[in-house]
DRENVEXKOL-818849 format. One line per 4 residues: number of its first residue (from 0); for each residue y, x, z of C-alpha. Coordinates in steps of 0.001 Angstrom, whole numbers, plus 524288, in hexadecimal, padded with zeros to 5 digits. Each point is the difference from the previous one (the first is absolute). Layout:
NUM = Y/X/Z  ...
//
This chain:
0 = 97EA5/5A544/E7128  807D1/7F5C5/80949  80BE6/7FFDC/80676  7FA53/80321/80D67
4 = 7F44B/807F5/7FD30  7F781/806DB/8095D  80E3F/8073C/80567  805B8/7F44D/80278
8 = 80511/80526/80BF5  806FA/80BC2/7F9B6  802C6/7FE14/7F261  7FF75/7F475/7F4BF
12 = 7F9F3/7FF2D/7F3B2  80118/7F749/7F4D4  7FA5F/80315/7F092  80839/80031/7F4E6
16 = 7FA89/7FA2B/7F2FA  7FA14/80C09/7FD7B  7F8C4/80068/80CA1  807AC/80B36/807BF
20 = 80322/7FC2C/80C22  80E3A/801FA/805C8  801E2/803AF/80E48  80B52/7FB60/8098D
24 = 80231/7FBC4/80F84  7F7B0/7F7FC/80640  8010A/7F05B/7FC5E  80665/7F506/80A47
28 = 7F60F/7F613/8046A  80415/7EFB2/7FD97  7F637/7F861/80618  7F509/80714/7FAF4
32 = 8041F/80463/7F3B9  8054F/80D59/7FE3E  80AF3/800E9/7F70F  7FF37/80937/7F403
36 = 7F0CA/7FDC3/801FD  7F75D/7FB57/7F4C6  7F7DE/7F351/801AF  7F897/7F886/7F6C3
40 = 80395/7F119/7FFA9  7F414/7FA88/8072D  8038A/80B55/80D19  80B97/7F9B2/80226
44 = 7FD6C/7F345/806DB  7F95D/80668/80945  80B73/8083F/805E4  806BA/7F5A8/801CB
48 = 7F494/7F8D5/806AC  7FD55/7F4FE/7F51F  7F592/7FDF8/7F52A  7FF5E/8056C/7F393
52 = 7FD8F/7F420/7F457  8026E/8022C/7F187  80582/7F31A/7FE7D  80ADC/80316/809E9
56 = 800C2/80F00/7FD81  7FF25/80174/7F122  80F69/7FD04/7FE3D  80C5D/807C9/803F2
60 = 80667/7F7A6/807EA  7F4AA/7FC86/80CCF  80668/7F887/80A90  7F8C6/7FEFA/80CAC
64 = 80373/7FA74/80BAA  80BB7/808BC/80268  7FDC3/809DD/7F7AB  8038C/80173/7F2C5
68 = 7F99F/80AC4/7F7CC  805C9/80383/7F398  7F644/807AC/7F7B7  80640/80458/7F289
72 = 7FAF7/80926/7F511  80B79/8068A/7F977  7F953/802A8/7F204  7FBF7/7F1BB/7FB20
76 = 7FD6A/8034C/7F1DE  7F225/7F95D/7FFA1  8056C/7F205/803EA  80516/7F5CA/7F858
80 = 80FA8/7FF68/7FD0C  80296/7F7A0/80A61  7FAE5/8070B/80A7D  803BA/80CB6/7FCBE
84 = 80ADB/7FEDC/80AA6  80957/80CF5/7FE7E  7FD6A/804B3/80F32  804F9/80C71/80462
88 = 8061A/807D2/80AF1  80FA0/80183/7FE28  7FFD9/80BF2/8081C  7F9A9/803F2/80CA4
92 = 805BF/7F47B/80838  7FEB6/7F69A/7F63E  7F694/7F7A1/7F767  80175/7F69C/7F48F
96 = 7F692/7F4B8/80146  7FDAD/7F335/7F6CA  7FAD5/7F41A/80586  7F6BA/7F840/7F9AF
100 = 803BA/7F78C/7F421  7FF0B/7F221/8096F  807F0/805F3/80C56  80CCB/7F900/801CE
104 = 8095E/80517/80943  7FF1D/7F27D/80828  7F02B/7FFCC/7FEDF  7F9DD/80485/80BC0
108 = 7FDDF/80F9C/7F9CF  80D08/7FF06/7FE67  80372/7FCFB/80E3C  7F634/80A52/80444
112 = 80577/809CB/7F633  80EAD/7FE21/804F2  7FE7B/7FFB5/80D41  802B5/7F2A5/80167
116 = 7F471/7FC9D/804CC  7FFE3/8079D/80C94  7F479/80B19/805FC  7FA38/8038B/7F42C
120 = 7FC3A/80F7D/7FE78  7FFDD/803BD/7F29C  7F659/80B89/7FD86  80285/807E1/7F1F6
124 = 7F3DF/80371/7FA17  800D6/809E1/7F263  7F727/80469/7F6AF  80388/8071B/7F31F
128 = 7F621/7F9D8/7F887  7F60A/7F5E9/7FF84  7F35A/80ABC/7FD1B  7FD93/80E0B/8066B
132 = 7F676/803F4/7F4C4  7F6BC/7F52B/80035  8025D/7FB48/80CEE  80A84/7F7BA/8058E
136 = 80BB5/806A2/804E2  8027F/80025/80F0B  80D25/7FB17/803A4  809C2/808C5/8081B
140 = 80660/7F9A5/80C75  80F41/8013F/7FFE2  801BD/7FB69/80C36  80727/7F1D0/80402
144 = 80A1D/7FD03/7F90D  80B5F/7F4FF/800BC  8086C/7F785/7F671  80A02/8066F/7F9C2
148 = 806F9/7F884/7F45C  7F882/7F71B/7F687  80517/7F81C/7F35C  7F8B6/7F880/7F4F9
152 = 7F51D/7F4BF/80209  7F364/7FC8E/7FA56  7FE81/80E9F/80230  80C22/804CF/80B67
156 = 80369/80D0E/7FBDB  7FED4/806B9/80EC2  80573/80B8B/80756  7F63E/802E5/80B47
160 = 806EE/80ADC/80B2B  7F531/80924/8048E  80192/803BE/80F54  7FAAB/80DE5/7FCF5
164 = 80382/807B6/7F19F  7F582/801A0/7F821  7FBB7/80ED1/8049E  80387/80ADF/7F530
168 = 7F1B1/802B2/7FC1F  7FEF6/7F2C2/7F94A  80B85/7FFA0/7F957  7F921/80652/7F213
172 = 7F5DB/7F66E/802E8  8082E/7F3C0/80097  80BBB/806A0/7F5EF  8088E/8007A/80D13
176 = 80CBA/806E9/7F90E
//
């Protein structure tokens, strides 16, 4: 089951870990992509009328053209210590994100993240882990969200604002207190 699903037009569904979905209101459209939907990594060029490539796509931070994607997997227990990047949602308006070890706060990221560097959209991206049994996990779209507070380089410790909450039925999901 999706966020979405085949009653997209009256209810939403996501599944839990244990593969029951939840139901709640219908999701807000952004471009294309429906927030609180599930997409795999390679469907989400394509809402946003580009091309999916792994060499561009298989990171967390994909900048293109004006868009900025931020795709993030919350459990990172299968990557090395230095990636394992402690990423999580502060509440429902509000979510903890680490840069990559090279980011400065001057490099260009860095511009992009702060809002320094003017008419980027930032889209958040979340999955709760890597695998969904043996397949990859599909990643949950939180909506845009803007710059917030940030500290740290070589990674920046960030606080991204989300323009929507996080809707209740995800909150168990993402451990939304």
């Amino acid at each position: 089951a999706y966020l979405g699903g085949e009653h997209a037009e009256t209810e939403t569904e996501v599944a839990d870990p244990a593969g029951e979905p939840f139901v709640g209101a219908p999701a807000a459209v952004s471009q294309g992509a429906s927030r609180c939907r599930e997409y795999m990594r390679e469907e989400i060029p394509p809402l946003f009328g580009l091309t999916f490539s792994t060499g561009s796509w298989n990171q967390g931070f994909v900048v293109q053209g004006k868009d900025v994607f931020l795709l993030v997997t919350l459990k990172k227990d299968d990557l090395p210590e230095d990636y394992r990047y402690k990423d999580r949602f502060i509440d429902d308006m509000r979510f903890h994100w680490w840069s990559q070890n090279r980011t400065t706060k001057a490099s260009a990221h860095g511009r992009i993240i702060s809002g320094e560097a003017t008419g980027y959209r930032l889209h958040l991206f979340v999955r709760k882990e890597k695998k969904r049994g043996q397949k990859a996990s599909p990643f949950v779209y939180c909506g845009d969200v803007r710059f917030e507070t940030w500290e740290g380089e070589k990674p920046i410790s960030v606080t991204w604002h989300l323009n929507e909450p996080v809707p209740h039925l995800l909150h168990r999901i993402f451990e939304i207190s």
